[in-house]
PyMOL Python script that loads the backbone (N, CA, C, O; Angstrom):
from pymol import cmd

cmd.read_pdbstr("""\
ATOM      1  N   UNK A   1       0.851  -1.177   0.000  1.00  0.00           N
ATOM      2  CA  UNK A   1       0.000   0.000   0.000  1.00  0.00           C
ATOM      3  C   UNK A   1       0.895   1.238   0.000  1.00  0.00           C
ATOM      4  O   UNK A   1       1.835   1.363   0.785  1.00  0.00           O
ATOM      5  N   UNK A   2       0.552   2.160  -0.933  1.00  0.00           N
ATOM      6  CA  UNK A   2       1.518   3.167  -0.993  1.00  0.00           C
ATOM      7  C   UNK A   2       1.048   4.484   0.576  1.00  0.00           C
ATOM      8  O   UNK A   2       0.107   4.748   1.325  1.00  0.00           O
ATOM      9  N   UNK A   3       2.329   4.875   0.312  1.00  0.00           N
ATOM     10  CA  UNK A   3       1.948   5.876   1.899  1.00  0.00           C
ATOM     11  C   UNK A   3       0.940   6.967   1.430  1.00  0.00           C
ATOM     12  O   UNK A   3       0.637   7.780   2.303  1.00  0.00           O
ATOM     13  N   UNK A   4       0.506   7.089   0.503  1.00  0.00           N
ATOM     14  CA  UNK A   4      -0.524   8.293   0.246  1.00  0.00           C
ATOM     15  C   UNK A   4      -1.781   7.223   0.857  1.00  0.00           C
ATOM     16  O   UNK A   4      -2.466   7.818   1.689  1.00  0.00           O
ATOM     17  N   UNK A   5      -2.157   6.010   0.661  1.00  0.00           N
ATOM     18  CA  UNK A   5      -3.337   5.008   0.537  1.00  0.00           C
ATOM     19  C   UNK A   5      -3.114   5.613   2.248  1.00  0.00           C
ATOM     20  O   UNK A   5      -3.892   6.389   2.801  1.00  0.00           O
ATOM     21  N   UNK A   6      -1.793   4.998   2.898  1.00  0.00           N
ATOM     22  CA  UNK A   6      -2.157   4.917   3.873  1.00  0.00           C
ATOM     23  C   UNK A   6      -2.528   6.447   5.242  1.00  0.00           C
ATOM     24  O   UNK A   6      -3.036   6.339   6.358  1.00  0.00           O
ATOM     25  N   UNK A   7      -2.069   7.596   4.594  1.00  0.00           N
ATOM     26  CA  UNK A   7      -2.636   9.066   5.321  1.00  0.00           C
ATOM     27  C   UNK A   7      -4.080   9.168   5.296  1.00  0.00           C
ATOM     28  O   UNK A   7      -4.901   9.793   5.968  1.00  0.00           O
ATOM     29  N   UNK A   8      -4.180   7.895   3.746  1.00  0.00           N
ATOM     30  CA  UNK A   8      -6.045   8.575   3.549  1.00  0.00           C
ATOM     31  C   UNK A   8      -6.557   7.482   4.559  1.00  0.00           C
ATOM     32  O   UNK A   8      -7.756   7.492   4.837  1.00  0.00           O
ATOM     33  N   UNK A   9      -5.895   6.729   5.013  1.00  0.00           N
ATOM     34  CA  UNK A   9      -6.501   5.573   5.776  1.00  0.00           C
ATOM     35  C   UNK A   9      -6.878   6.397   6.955  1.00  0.00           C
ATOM     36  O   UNK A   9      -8.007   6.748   7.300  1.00  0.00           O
ATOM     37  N   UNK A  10      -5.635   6.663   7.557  1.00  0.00           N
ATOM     38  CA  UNK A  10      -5.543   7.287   8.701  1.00  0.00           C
ATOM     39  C   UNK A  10      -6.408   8.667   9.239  1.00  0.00           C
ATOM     40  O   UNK A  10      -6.879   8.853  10.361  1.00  0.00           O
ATOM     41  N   UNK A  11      -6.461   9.741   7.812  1.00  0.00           N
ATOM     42  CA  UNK A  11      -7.317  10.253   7.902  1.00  0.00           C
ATOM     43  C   UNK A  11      -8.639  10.063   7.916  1.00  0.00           C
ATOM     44  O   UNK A  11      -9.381  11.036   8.044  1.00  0.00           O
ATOM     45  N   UNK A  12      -9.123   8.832   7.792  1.00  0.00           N
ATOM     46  CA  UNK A  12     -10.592   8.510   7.511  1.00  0.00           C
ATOM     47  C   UNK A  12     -11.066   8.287   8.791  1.00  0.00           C
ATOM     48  O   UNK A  12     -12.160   8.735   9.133  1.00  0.00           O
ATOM     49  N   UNK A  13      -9.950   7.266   9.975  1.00  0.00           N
ATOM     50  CA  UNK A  13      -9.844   6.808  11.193  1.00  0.00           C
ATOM     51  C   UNK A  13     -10.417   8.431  11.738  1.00  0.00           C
ATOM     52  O   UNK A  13     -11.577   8.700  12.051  1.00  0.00           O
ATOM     53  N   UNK A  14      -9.205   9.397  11.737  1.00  0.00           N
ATOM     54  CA  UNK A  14      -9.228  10.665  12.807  1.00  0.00           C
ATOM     55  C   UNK A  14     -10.369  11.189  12.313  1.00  0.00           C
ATOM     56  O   UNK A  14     -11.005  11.663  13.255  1.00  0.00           O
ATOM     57  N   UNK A  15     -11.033  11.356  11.105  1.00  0.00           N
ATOM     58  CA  UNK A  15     -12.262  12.006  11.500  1.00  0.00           C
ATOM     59  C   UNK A  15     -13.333  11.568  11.342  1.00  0.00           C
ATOM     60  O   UNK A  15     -14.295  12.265  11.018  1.00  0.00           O
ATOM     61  N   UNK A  16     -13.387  10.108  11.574  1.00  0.00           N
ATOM     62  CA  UNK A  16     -14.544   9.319  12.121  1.00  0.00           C
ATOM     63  C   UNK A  16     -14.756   9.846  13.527  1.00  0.00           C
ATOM     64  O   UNK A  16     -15.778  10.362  13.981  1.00  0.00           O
ATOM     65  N   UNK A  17     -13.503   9.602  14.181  1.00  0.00           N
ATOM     66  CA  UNK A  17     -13.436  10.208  15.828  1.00  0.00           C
ATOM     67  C   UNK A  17     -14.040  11.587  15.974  1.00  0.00           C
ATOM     68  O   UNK A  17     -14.376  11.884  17.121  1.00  0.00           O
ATOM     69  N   UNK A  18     -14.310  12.801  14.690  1.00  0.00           N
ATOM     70  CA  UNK A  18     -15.039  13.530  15.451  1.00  0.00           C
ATOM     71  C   UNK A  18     -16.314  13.469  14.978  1.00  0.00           C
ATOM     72  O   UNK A  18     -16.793  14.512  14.531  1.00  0.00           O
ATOM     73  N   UNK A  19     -17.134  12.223  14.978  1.00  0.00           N
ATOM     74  CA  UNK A  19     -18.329  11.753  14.604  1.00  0.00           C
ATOM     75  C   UNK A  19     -19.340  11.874  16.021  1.00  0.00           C
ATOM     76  O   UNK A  19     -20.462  12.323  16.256  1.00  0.00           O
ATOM     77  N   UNK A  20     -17.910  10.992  17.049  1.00  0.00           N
ATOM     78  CA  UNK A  20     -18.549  10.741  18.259  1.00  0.00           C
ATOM     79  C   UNK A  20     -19.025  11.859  18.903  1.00  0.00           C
ATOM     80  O   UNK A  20     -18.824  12.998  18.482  1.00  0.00           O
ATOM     81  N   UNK A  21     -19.698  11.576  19.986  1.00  0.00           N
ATOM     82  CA  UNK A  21     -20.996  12.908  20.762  1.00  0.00           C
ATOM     83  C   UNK A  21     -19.370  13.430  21.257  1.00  0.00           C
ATOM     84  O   UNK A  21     -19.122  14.502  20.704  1.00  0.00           O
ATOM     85  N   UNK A  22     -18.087  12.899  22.244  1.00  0.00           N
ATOM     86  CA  UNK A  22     -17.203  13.550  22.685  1.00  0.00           C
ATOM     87  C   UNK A  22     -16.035  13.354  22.276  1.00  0.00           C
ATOM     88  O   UNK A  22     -15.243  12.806  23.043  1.00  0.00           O
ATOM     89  N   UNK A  23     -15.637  13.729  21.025  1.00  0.00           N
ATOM     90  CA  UNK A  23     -14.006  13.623  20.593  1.00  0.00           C
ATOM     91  C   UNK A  23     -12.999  13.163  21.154  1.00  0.00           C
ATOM     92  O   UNK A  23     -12.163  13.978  21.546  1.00  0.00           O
ATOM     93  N   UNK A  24     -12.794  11.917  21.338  1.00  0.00           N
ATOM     94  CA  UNK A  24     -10.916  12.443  22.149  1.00  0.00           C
ATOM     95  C   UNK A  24     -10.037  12.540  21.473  1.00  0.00           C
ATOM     96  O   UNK A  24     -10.284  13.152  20.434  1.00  0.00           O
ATOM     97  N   UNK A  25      -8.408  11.968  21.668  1.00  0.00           N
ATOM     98  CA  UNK A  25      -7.731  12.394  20.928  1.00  0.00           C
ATOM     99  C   UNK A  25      -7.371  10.689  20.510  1.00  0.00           C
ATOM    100  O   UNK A  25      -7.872   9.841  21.249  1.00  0.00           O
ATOM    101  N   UNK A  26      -6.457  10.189  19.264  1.00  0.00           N
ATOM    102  CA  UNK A  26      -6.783   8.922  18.819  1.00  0.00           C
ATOM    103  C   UNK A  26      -5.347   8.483  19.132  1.00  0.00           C
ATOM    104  O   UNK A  26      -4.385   9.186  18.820  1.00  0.00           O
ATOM    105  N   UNK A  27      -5.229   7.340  19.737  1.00  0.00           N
ATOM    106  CA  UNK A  27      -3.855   6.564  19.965  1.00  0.00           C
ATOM    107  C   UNK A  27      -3.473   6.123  18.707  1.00  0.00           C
ATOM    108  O   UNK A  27      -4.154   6.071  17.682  1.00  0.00           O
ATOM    109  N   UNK A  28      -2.048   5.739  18.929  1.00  0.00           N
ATOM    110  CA  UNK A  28      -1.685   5.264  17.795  1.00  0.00           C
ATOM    111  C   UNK A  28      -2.060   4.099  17.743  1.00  0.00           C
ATOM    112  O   UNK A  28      -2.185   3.584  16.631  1.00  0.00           O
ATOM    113  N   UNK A  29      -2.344   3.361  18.905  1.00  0.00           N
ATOM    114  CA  UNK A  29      -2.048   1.947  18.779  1.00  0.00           C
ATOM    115  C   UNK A  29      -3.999   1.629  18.450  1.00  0.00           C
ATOM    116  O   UNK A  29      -4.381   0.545  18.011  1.00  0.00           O
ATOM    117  N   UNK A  30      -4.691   2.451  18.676  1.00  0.00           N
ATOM    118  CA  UNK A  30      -6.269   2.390  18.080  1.00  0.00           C
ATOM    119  C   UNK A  30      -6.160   2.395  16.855  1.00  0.00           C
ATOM    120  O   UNK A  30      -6.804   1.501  16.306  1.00  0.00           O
ATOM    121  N   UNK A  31      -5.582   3.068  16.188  1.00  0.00           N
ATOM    122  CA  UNK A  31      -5.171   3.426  14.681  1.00  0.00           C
ATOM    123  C   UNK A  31      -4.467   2.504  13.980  1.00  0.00           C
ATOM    124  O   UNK A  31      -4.809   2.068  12.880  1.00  0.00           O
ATOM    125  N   UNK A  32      -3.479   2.189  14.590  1.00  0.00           N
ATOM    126  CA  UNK A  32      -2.984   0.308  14.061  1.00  0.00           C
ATOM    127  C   UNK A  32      -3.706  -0.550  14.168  1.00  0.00           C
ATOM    128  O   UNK A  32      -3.593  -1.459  13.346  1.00  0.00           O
ATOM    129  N   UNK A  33      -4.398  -0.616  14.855  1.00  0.00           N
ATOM    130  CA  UNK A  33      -5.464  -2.007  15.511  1.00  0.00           C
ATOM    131  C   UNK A  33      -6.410  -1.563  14.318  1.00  0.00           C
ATOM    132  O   UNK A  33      -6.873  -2.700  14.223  1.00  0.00           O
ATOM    133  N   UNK A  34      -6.996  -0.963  13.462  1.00  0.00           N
ATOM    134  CA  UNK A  34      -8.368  -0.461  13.030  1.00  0.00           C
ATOM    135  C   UNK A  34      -7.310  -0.754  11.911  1.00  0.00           C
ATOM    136  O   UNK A  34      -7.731  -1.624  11.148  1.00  0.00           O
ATOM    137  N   UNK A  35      -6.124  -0.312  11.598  1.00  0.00           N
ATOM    138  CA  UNK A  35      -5.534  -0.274  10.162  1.00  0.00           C
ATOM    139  C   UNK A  35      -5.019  -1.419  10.104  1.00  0.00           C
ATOM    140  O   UNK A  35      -4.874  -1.723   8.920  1.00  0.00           O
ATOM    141  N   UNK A  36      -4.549  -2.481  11.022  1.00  0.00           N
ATOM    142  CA  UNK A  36      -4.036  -3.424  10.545  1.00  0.00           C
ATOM    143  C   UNK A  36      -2.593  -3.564  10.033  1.00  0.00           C
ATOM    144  O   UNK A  36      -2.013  -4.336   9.269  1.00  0.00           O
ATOM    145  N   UNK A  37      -2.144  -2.139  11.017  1.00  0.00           N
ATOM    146  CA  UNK A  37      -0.138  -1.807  10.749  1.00  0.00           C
ATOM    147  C   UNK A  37       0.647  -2.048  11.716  1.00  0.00           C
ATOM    148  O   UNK A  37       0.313  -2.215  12.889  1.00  0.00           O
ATOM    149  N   UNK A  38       1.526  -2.072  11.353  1.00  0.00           N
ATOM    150  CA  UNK A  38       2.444  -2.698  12.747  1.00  0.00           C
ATOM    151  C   UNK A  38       2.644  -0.781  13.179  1.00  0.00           C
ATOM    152  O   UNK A  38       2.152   0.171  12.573  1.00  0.00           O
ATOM    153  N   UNK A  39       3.587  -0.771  14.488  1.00  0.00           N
ATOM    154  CA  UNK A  39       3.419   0.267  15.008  1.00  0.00           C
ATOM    155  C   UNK A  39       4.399   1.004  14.065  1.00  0.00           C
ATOM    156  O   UNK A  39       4.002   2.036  13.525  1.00  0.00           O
ATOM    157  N   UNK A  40       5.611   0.565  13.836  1.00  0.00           N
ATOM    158  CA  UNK A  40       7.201   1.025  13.051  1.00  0.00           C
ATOM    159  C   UNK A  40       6.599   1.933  11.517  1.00  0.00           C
ATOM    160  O   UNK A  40       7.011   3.013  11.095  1.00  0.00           O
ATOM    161  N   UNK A  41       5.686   1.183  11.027  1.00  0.00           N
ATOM    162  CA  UNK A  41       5.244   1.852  10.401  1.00  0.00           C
ATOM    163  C   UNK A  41       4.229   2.903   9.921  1.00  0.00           C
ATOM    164  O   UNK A  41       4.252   3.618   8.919  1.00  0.00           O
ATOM    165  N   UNK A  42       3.159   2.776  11.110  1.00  0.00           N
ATOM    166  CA  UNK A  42       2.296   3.874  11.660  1.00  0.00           C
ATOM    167  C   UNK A  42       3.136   5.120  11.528  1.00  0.00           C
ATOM    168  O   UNK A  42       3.175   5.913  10.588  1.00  0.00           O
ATOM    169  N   UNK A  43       3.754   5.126  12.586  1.00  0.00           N
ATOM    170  CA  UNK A  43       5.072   6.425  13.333  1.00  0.00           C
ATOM    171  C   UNK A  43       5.795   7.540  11.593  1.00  0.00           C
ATOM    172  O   UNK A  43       6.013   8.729  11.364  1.00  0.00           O
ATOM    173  N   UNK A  44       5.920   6.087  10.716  1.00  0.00           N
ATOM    174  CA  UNK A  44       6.542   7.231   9.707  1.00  0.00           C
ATOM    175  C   UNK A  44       5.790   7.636   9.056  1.00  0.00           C
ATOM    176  O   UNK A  44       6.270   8.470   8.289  1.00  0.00           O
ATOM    177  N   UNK A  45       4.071   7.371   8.858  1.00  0.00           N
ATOM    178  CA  UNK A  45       3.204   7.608   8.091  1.00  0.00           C
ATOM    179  C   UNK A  45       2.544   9.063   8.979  1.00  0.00           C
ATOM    180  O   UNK A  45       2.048  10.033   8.406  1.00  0.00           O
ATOM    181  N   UNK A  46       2.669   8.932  10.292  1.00  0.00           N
ATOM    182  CA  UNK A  46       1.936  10.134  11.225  1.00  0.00           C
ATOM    183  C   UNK A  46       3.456  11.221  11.203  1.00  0.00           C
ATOM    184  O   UNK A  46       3.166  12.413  11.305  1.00  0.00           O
ATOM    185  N   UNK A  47       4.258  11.062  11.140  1.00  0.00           N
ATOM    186  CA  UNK A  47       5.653  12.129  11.167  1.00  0.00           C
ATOM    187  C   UNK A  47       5.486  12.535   9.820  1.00  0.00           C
ATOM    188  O   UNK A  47       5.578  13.763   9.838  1.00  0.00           O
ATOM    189  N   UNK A  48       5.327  12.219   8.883  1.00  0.00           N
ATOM    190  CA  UNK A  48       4.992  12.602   7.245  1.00  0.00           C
ATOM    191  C   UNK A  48       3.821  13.556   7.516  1.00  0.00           C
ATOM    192  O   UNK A  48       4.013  14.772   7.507  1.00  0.00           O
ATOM    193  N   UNK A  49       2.368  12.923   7.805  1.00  0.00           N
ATOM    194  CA  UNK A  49       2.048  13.792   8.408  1.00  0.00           C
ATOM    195  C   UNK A  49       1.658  14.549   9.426  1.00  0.00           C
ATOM    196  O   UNK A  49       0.583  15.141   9.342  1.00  0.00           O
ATOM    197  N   UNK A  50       2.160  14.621  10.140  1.00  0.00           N
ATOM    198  CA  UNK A  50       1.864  15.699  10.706  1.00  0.00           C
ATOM    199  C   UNK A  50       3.413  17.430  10.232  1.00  0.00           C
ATOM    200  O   UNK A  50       3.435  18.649  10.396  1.00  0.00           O
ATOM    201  N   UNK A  51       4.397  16.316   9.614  1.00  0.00           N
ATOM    202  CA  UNK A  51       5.103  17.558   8.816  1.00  0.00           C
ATOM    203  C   UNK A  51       4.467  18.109   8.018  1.00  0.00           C
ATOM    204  O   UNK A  51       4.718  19.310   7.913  1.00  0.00           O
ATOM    205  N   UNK A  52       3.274  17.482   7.013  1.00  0.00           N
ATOM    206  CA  UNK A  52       2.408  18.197   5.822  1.00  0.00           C
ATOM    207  C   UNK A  52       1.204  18.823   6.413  1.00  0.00           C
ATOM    208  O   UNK A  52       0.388  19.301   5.624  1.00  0.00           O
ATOM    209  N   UNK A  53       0.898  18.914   8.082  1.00  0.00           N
ATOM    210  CA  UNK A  53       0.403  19.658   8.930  1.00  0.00           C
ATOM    211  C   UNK A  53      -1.283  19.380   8.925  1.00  0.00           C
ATOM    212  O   UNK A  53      -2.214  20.050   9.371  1.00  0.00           O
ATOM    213  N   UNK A  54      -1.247  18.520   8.454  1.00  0.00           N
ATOM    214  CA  UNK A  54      -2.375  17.627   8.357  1.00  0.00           C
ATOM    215  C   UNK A  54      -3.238  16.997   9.592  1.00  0.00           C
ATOM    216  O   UNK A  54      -4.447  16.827   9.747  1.00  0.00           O
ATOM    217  N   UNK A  55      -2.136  16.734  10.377  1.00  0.00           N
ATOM    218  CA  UNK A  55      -2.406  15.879  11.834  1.00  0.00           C
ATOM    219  C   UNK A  55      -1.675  16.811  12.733  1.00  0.00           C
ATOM    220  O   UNK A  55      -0.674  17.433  12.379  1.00  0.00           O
ATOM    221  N   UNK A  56      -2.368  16.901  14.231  1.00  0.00           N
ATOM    222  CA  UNK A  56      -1.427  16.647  15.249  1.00  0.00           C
ATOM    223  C   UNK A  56      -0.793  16.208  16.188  1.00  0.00           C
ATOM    224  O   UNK A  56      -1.525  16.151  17.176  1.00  0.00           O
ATOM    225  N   UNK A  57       0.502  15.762  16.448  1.00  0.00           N
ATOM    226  CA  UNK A  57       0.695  14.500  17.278  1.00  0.00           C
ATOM    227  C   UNK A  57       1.284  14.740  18.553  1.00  0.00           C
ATOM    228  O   UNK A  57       1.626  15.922  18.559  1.00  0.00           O
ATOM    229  N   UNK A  58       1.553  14.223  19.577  1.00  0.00           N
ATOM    230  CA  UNK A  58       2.664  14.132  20.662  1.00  0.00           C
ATOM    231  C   UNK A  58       3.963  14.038  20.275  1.00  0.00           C
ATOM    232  O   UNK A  58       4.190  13.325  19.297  1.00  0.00           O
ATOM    233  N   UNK A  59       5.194  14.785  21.001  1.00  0.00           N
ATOM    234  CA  UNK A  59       6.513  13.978  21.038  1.00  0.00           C
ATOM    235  C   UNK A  59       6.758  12.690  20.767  1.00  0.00           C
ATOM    236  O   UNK A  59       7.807  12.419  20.183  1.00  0.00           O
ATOM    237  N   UNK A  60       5.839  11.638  21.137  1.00  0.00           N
ATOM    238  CA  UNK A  60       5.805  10.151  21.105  1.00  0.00           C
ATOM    239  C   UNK A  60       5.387   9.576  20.158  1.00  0.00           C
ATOM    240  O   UNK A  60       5.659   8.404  19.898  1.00  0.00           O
ATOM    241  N   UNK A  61       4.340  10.632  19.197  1.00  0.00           N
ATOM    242  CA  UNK A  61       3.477   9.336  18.345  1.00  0.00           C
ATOM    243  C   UNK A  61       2.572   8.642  19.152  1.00  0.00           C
ATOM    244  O   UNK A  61       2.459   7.436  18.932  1.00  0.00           O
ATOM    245  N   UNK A  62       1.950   9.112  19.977  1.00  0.00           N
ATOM    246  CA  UNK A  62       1.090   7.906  20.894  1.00  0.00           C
ATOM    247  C   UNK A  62      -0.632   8.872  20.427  1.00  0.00           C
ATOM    248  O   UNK A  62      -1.645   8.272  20.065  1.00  0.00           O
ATOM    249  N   UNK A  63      -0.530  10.422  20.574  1.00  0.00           N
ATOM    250  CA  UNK A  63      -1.691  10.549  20.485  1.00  0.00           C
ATOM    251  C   UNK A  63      -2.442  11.592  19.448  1.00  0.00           C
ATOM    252  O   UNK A  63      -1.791  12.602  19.180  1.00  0.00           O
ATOM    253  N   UNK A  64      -3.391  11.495  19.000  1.00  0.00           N
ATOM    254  CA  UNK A  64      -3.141  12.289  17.476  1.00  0.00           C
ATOM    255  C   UNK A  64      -5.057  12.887  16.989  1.00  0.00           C
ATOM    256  O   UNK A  64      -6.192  12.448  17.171  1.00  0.00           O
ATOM    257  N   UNK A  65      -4.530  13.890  16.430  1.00  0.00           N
ATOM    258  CA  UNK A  65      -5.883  14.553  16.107  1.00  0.00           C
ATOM    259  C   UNK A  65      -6.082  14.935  14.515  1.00  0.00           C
ATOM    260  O   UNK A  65      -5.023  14.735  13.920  1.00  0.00           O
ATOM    261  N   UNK A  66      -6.936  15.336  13.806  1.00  0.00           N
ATOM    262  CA  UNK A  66      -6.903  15.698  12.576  1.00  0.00           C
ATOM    263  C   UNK A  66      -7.110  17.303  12.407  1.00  0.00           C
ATOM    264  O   UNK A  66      -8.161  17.722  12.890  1.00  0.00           O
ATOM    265  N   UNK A  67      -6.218  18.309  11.761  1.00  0.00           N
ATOM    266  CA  UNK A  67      -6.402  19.388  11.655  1.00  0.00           C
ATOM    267  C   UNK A  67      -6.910  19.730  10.544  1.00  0.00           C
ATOM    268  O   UNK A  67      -6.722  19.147   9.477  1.00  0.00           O
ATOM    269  N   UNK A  68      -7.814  21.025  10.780  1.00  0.00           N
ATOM    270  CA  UNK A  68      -8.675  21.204   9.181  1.00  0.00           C
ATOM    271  C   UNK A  68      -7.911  21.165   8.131  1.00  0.00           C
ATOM    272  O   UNK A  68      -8.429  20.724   7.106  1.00  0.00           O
ATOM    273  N   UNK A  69      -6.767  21.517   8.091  1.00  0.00           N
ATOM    274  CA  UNK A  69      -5.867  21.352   6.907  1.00  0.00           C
ATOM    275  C   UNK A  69      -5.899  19.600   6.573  1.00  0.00           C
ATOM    276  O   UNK A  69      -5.586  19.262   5.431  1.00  0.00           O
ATOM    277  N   UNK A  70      -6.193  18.765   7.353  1.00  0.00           N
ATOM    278  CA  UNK A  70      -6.517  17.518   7.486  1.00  0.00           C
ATOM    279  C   UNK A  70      -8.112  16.701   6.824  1.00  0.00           C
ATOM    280  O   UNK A  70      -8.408  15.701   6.171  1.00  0.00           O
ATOM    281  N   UNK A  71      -8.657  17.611   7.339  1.00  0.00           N
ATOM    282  CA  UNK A  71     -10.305  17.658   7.144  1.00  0.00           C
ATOM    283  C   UNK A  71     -10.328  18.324   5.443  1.00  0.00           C
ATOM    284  O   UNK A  71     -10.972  17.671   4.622  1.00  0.00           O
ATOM    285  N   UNK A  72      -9.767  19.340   5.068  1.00  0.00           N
ATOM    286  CA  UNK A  72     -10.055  19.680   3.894  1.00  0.00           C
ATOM    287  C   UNK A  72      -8.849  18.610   2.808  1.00  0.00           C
ATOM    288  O   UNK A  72      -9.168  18.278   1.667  1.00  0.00           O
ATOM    289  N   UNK A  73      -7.969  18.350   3.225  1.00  0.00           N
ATOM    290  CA  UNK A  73      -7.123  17.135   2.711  1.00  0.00           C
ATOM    291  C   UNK A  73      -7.861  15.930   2.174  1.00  0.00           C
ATOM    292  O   UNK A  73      -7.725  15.244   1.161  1.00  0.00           O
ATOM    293  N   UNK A  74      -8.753  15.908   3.281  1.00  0.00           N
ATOM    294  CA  UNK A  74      -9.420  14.326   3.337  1.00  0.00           C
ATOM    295  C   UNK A  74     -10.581  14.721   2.298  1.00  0.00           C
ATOM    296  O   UNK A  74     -10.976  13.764   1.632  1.00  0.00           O
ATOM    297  N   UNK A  75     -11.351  16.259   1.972  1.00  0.00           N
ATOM    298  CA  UNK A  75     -12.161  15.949   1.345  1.00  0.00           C
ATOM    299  C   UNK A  75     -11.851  15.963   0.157  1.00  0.00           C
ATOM    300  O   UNK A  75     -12.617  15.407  -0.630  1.00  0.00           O
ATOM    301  N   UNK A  76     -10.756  16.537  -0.291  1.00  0.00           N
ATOM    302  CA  UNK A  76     -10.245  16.878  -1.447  1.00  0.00           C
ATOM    303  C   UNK A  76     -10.116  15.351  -2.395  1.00  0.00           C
ATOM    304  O   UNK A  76     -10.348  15.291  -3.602  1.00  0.00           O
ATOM    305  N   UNK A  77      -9.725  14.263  -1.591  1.00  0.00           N
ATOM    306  CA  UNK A  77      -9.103  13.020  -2.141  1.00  0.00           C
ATOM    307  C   UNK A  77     -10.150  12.045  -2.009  1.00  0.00           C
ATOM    308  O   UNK A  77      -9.799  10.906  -2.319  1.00  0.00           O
ATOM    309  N   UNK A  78     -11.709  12.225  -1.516  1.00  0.00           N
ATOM    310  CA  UNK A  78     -12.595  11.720  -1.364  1.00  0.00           C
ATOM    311  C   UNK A  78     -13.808  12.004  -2.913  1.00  0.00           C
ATOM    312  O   UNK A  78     -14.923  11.483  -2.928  1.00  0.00           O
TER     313      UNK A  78
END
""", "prot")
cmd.dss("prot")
cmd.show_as("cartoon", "prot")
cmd.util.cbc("prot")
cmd.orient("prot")
């Protein structure tokens, strides 16, 4: 799967999450479990983006949100 397949994956995940009545913020390891990625490769797909400012993450990679630049990303490729 090329890494563009997989931002749109990821983006589809983060803004399902603000579907729910109370948003939180999305682990990585919810986001692997739902995508079916190991973690090693999650980490370089969320550092990609969140450099193209798309997402935002922790120091760690553990917890992550979608920014409208994210939201209009996602509709653009939809």
């Amino acid at each position: 799967m090329s890494m563009q397949e997989h931002k749109l994956r990821v983006l589809t995940v983060l803004s399902d999450n603000l579907k729910e009545a109370e948003p939180q913020l999305v682990t990585s390891e919810t986001i692997a479990g739902r995508l079916n990625m190991k973690m090693p490769e999650l980490r370089q797909v969320l550092k990609s983006m969140e450099g193209l400012g798309i997402i935002e993450t922790d120091p760690d990679l553990q917890y992550n949100l979608i920014t409208r630049k994210g939201l209009l990303w996602l509709q653009h490729q939809n």
